[in-house]
C-alpha positions, 0 to 999 in steps of 0.5 A: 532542618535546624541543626537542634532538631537534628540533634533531638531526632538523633537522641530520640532514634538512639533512645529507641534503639536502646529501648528496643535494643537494650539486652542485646547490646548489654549481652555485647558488651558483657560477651565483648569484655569476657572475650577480651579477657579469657579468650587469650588464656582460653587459647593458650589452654587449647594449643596441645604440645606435641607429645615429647617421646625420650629414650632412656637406656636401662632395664626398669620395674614400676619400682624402680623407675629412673629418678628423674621420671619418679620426680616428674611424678611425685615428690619427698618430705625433702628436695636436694638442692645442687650442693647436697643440701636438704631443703623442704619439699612436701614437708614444711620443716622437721625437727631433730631430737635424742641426739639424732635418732629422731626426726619429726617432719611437719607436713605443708597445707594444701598438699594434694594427692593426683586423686584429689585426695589430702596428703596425711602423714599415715600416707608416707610410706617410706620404708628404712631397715632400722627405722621405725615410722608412725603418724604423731596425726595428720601433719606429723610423722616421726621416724625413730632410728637406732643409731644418730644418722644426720644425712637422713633429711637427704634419704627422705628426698625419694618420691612418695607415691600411693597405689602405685604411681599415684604422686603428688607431682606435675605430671599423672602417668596416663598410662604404662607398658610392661614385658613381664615385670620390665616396663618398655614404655610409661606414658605421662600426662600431658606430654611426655612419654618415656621409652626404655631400650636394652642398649644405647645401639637400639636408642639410637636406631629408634632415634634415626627411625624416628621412634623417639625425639630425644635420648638421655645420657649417652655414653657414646654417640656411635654414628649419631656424630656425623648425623645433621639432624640433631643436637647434641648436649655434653653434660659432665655426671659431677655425681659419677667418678671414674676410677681405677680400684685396687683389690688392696687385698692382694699383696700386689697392691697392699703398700701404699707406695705401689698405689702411689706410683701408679698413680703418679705413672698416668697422664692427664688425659681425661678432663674433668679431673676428679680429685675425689669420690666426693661430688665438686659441687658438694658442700663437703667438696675439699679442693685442697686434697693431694693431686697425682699430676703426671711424674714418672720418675717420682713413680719410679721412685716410690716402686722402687721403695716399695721393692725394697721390703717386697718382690717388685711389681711386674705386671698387672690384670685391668679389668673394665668396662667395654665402655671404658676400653680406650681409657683402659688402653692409656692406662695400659700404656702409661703403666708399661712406661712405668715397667708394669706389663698390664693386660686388659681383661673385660668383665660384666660382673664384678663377682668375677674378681679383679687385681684392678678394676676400672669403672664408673661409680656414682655417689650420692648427694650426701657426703656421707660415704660410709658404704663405699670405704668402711671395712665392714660393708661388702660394697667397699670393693677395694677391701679397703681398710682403714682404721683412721677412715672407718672413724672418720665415716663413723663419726661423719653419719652420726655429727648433726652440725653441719660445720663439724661434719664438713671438717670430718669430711675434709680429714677423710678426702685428704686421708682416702686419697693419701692411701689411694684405695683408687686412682680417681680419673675423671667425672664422665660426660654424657650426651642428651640427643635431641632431634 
């Protein structure tokens, strides 16, 4: 057969085939191409996560929910940024106005609630002593205050949920466990599931059984150090000092100059250093602030001075922490170099009162400071009392320009660790466990 007649055999076949065939390879093609597009996505949907089970130490109410879970699940009108600063979060911008105690906060577009509902200004429902909060209209919501209070924007970073734990977040809690008003466990969609434990003791067991793939912020590791099947991650809490507070109350401890001296009396054995109550990584942190490196004999000194116009300091009762026993014990021994006979005494509350008190405290974002210097709040622990501070934290909460209150918040770093209240030790170190 000549090669042209095959040529028109073969085109009319096809003709044929395509006549006959026609939806059939359209439907291919069509099948072929949305496969080639949408099945890699189709798949990735497909895959379940395993579900992540953590442990966290604490005892929590639907409440009071560590923050980091609240985060998961919904957010605020602000975030906070690593250096303290506010920035938008469900809230477009906000404005300022009457020198400070008004703050007007504008809503973004498009912002949704886990039901499928709009998110409306009537829905915040942050509730502030002394802070009035209406609806301007759906976008708007102004909170009056009494007094000029610039770390506002920061307070209003918490969680806003509605009928419970309905958020605004990535993650929908699918479903909770309580004993009475204590949550055990809260199960988030789509794949994390948190479980409290009364002590880090039984996070850790739970962790050996195989109860939890992950513990978060451990003080101590216990036996988990020698254990092979985990990782373990050191994370420095730059928001947590530890530190020794003065009941400045006592006569023991009213001369700054006994302060001073204990101060000077303790080695550098425990790094990070914290050279304030203010977190380093703050844009008010001032690195300039007067150290109390290591020198006996200038503590020596300064006891010796103070002894001159009082009965010198002889001995002292250290209250703690059992977690903090071992800093206790160099703290002990240091200060009997100094002369100072210093018992150790362990403590669960501080109602039981103390000479001086040994723990961790946590400060937050803001600079402002004022509930844990100022002489009038009963969270002041040390009883500190200072005239120059109490204006410095007075003036701090009420200047609006950012600059003006880094300058106030310099004067009163300098001030507080001049005067030495506390003896500022060191930012702690915890541990995230995972398996």
């Amino acid at each position: 057969m000549p090669l042209s007649k095959k040529i028109r055999f073969f085109l009319h076949l096809s003709l044929a085939f395509w006549q006959k065939e026609k939806k059939t390879i359209t439907l291919g093609i069509i099948l072929g191409i949305v496969s080639f597009v949408f099945l890699p996505k189709i798949f990735r949907l497909l895959i379940i996560k395993p579900t992540q089970r953590i442990a966290i130490v604490g005892r929590f109410s639907s409440n009071d929910l560590p923050l980091e879970i609240q985060q998961l699940i919904s957010d605020g009108l602000t975030s906070i940024d690593e250096r303290g600063n506010s920035t938008p979060k469900l809230a477009s911008f906000w404005e300022t106005a009457n020198e400070g105690r008004e703050y007007i906060f504008t809503l973004k577009d498009d912002i949704f609630w886990q039901d499928g509902k709009p998110v409306k200004a009537a829905d915040i429902n942050l509730n502030f002593s002394d802070v009035a909060a209406s609806a301007l209209d759906d976008k708007r919501i102004k909170f009056l205050l009494k007094e000029p209070f610039s770390p506002f924007p920061v307070l209003v970073s918490r969680p806003i949920f509605k009928n419970g734990l309905i958020g605004t977040g990535k993650y929908k809690v699918s479903s909770i466990k309580k004993n009475g008003q204590v949550v055990e466990r809260i199960d988030l969609k789509p794949n994390l599931s948190y479980r409290f434990y009364p002590t880090e003791a039984a996070a850790r067991t739970a962790l050996m059984l195989g109860e939890v793939d992950e513990i978060r912020e451990l003080t101590t590791l216990g036996e988990l150090v020698n254990w092979r099947e985990v990782k373990i991650s050191p994370v420095i809490k730059q928001n947590r000092f530890v530190a020794i507070f003065f009941d400045t109350q006592n006569n023991k401890f009213a001369n700054k100059s006994v302060r001073q001296a204990l101060a000077y009396a303790l080695k550098d054995n425990w790094p990070p250093a914290a050279l304030n109550s203010i977190n380093p990584a703050s844009w008010a942190y001032n690195h300039e602030v007067k150290p109390y490196q290591y020198d006996l004999e200038n503590a020596q000194k300064l006891l010796q001075k103070a002894a001159e116009s009082e009965p010198r300091l002889t001995s002292i009762e250290l209250a703690t922490i059992p977690s903090l026993i071992s800093v206790a014990e160099q703290v002990k021994s240091d200060w009997q170099k100094l002369g100072v006979e210093t018992k150790i005494k362990i403590i669960n509350s501080l109602e039981e009162g103390f000479e001086a008190l040994l723990v961790s405290q946590e400060v937050p974002p803001d600079p402002d400071q004022y509930y844990l210097w100022h002489s009038t709040q009963g969270t002041n622990i040390s009883h500190f009392k200072s005239p120059k501070i109490d204006k410095l934290l007075e003036e701090g909460r009420k200047t609006l320009d950012q600059e003006k209150r880094r300058s106030i918040y310099y004067d009163f770093q300098k001030s507080l660790v001049e005067e030495s209240p506390a003896i500022f030790l060191f930012h702690p170190t915890v541990y995230n466990i995972h398996k």
